[in-house]
N, C-alpha and C positions, 0 to 999 in steps of 0.2 A: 630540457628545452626551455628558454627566456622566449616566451609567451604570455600576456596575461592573465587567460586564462587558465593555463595549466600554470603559473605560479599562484594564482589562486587556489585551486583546487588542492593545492601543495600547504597553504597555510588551512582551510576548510578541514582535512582531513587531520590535520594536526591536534584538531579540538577534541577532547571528546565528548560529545553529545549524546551519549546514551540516552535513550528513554528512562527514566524511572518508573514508570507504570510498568515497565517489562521487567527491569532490574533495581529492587532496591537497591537507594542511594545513585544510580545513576547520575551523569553530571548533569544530562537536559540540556535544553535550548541554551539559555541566557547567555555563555559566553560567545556562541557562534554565530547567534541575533546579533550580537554587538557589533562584530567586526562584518557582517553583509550590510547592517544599517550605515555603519560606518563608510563603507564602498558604495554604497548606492547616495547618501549623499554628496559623497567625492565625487560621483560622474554627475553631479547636477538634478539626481531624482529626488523629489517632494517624499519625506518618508514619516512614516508613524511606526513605531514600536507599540504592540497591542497585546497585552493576556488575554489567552486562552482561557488560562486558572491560571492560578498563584504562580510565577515563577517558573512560566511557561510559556514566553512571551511569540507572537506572530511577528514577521517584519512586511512593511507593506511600502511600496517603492510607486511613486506615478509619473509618469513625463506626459504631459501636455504636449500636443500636436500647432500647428501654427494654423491649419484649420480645420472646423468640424471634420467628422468621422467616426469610423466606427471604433471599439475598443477592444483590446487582445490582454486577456492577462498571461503570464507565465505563472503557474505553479511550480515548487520545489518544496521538498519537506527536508529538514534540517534533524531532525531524531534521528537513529540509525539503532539497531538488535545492540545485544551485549558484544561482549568479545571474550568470555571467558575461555582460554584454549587458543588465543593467535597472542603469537609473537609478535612484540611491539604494533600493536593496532593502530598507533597513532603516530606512529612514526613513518609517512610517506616516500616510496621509493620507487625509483622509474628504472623498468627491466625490459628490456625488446617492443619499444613501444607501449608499452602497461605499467597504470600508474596502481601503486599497490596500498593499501590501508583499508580500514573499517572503512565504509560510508563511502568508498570511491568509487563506486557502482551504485549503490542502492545510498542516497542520491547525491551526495556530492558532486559527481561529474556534471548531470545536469544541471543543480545550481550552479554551478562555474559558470555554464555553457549559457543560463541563461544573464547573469549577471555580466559578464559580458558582450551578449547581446544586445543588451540595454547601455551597455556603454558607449559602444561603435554607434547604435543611433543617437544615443544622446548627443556625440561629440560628430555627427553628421546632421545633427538636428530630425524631427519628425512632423515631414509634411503635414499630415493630417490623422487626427484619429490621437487613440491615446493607448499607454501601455502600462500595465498593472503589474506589477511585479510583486509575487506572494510568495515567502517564504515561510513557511508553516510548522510550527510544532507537532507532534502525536501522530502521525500519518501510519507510527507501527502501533501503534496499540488503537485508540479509539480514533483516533482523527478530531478530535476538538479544536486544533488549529482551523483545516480545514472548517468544517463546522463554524466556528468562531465569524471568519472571511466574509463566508455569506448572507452574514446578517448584516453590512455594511456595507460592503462591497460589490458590485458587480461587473460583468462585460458582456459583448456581441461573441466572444469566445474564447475558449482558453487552451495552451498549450500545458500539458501535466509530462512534465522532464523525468519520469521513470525510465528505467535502460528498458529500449524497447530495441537494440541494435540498428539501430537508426529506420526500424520498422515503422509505420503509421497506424498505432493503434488505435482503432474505432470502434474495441466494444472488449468489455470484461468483466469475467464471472464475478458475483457476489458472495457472502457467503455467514453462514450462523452458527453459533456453539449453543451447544444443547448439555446440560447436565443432566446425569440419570442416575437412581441411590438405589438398590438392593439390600433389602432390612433381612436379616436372618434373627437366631439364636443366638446369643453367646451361652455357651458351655463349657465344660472339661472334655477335653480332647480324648475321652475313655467312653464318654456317655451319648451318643448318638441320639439315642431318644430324645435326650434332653434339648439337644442342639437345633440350628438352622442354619446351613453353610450360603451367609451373602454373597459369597464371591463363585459359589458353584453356580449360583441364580442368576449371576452378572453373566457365565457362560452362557446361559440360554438367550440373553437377551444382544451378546455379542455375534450369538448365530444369527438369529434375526437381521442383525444389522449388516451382517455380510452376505446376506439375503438380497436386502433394499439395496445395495451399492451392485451387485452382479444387475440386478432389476432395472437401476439408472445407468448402469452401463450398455444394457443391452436395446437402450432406445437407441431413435435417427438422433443424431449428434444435432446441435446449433451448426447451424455454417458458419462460425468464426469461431467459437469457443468449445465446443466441442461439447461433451455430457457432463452432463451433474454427476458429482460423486460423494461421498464422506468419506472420512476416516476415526477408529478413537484414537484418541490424542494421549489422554493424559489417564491412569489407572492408580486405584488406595483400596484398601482394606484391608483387615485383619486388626488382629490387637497380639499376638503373639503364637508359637510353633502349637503351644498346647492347646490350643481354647477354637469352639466355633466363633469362627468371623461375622460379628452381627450387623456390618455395614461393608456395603462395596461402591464405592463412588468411579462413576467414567465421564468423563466430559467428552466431548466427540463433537469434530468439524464436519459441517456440511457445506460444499460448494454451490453455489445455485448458480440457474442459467436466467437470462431474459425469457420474462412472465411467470415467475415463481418467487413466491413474497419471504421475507425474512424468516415468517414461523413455521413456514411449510416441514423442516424440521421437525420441531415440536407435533405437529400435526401427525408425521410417520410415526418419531418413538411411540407417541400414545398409541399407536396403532396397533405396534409389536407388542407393548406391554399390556394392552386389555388383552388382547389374544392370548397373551401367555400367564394371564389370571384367569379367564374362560379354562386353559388347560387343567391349572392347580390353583385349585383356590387357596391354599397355603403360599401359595408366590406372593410377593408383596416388593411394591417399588414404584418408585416417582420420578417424574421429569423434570426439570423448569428450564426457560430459555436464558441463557446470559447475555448474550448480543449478534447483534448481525451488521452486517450492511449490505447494502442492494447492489445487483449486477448493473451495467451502464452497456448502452448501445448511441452513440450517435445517430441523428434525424439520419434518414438517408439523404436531403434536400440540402444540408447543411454543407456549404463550401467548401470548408476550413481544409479539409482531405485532399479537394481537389488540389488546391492552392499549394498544398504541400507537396502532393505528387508532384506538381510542376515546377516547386525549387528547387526538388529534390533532382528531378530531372535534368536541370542545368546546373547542376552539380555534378554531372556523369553517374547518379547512384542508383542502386536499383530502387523503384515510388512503390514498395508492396504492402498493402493493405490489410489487417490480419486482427484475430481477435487475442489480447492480451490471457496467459492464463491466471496471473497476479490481481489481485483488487488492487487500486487505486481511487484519492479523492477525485478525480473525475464524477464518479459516481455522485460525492457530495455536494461538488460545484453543480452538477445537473439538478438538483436540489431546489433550488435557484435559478433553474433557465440559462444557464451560463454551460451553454455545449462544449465537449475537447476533444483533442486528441490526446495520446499517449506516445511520445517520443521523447526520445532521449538515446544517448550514447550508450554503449552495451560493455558489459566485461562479463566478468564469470565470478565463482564463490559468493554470491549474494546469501547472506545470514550466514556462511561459512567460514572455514577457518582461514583460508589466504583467497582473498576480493582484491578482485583489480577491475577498471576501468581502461578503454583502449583509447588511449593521448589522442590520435587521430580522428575518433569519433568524437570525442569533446569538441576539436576543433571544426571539424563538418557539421555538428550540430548546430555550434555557436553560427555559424555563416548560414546556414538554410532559415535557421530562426530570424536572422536577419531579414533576409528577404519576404519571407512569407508576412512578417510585422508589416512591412512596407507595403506591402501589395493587399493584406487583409483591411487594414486601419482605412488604406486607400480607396477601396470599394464600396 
């Protein structure tokens, strides 16, 4: 298809911009900054290239309006997971309407969508109001881009271009990693007396935890996001076949819902793990928090939804409302007073081994984005 957008979206996926904080050695930002700063000064936007940290640079795009108003940013993040395991990740290819590569869902499609959105008003000019254009580093691993944005920047609202299938997203879970360590014995694998099996220990503390998740499943859900859950993530110990295992390390995701703070996590493990030192005073094990970030709900007051329902609307599409189950920096632009939604063009394989993006939805995104700019900046 000779479109702008989707020949954009066709050189975007080409790059690879790996996270390095996910993957070392990953490529990162810097060449795919290049060519969006690149593009956004060619449509006539005021642009700053900005680190995050070192060689992890932000891109930030602004068009002036010709009179006051209010300001809309678009969000896109430019990192994208590994690709170990897909055939040619960067090599973009268009199959029954689906544009296929690393990052053509999760979010390249969106940034196309919104980089050409910005174009078409640019080269129609903008009544009034202003538009911010943020393309962001880290969005998979910590969000530092983001992060980065709103110490500098702000707006009256923002559109955050995750594939939401052209849904209107107005609220998403949060979520925190918790570390937890099981100290045993090291022995000879003959001498039992001797010993203290960590990873036996790790079992009782893994019951526990499928305890607490049957528990938060069996609440009244959020009405848009449904229940808090965890899972563990990632499992270590032992030192070899013969010897007791004197260390058991789990790291473990917890998803949080709106009114539940980052450490709330930490707060349960501790829970499981004094109860199950009350059991055996021989149990021995610790927690600590690694990170989190906070779930996001939009005001309910707040326009921005409606405005979209009703582009979306004269679009012919369906305007349905729904709470995202992915984080996004939404949450960190809310940080900052700077409310969104969550839209964006939808495909499938996201972190998986064959992602695509639906050609289609990129281009209804790009045109609804259009309007809603118009008529948000306007108001």
């Amino acid at each position: 298809m000779s479109d702008y957008a989707i020949n954009l979206l066709h050189d975007l996926i080409a790059i690879d911009s790996v996270n390095p904080s996910l993957v070392p050695g990953g490529a990162g930002e810097t060449e795919i900054a290049d060519l969006v700063a690149a593009e956004l000064r060619k449509i006539g936007l005021d642009v700053e290239l900005e680190e995050a940290a070192p060689g992890r640079p932000n891109v930030i795009g602004v068009l002036e309006g010709r009179a006051p108003g209010r300001s809309l940013m678009y969000c896109g993040h430019l990192d994208t997971v590994g690709v170990a395991g897909m055939n040619a990740p960067f090599d973009p290819v268009e199959r029954e309407g689906r544009l296929y590569g690393r990052g053509s869902a999760d979010m390249k499609g969106g940034v196309a969508s919104m980089i050409a959105a910005a174009r078409s008003i640019a080269n129609a000019g903008l009544a009034s109001g202003r538009v911010v254009v943020a393309a962001v580093a880290d969005e998979e691993y910590a969000s530092i881009g983001a992060a980065a944005v709103i110490k500098k920047w702000t707006a009256d609202g923002a559109v955050v271009l995750e594939p939401s299938d052209l849904e209107i997203g107005i609220a998403h879970k949060g979520f925190s990693w918790v570390e937890i360590v099981t100290e045993g014995i090291a022995a000879h694998g003959s001498r039992p007396l001797e010993g203290r099996d960590a990873i036996l220990r790790m079992g009782r503390v893994l019951s526990g935890l499928e305890s607490l998740n049957r528990d938060l499943q069996s609440k009244p859900p959020h009405p848009l996001v449904g229940n808090a859950s965890l899972h563990a993530s990632l499992i270590t110990g032992g030192r070899e076949l013969s010897t007791y295992p004197d260390r058991c390390t789990l790291q473990l995701e917890r998803r949080t819902i709106s009114g539940e703070t980052a450490e709330i996590a930490l707060q349960e493990v501790h829970q499981i793990l004094d109860r199950l030192k009350n059991e055996d005073p021989e149990f021995s094990a610790h927690a600590k928090f690694l990170f989190g970030q906070p779930p996001y709900e939009i005001p309910k007051d707040h326009d921005l939804p409606t405005i979209l329902q009703t582009e979306l609307g004269r679009q012919n599409r369906a305007a349905k409302s729904s709470g995202m189950t992915f984080w996004t920096d939404a949450a960190i632009l809310a940080q900052a007073g700077i409310q969104s939604v969550i839209f964006g063009p939808g495909g499938a394989g996201i972190h998986g081994l064959e992602e695509y993006v639906r050609i289609e939805e990129v281009l209804v995104c790009r045109d609804v984005l259009i309007e809603v700019t118009r008529a948000f900046c306007a108001s």
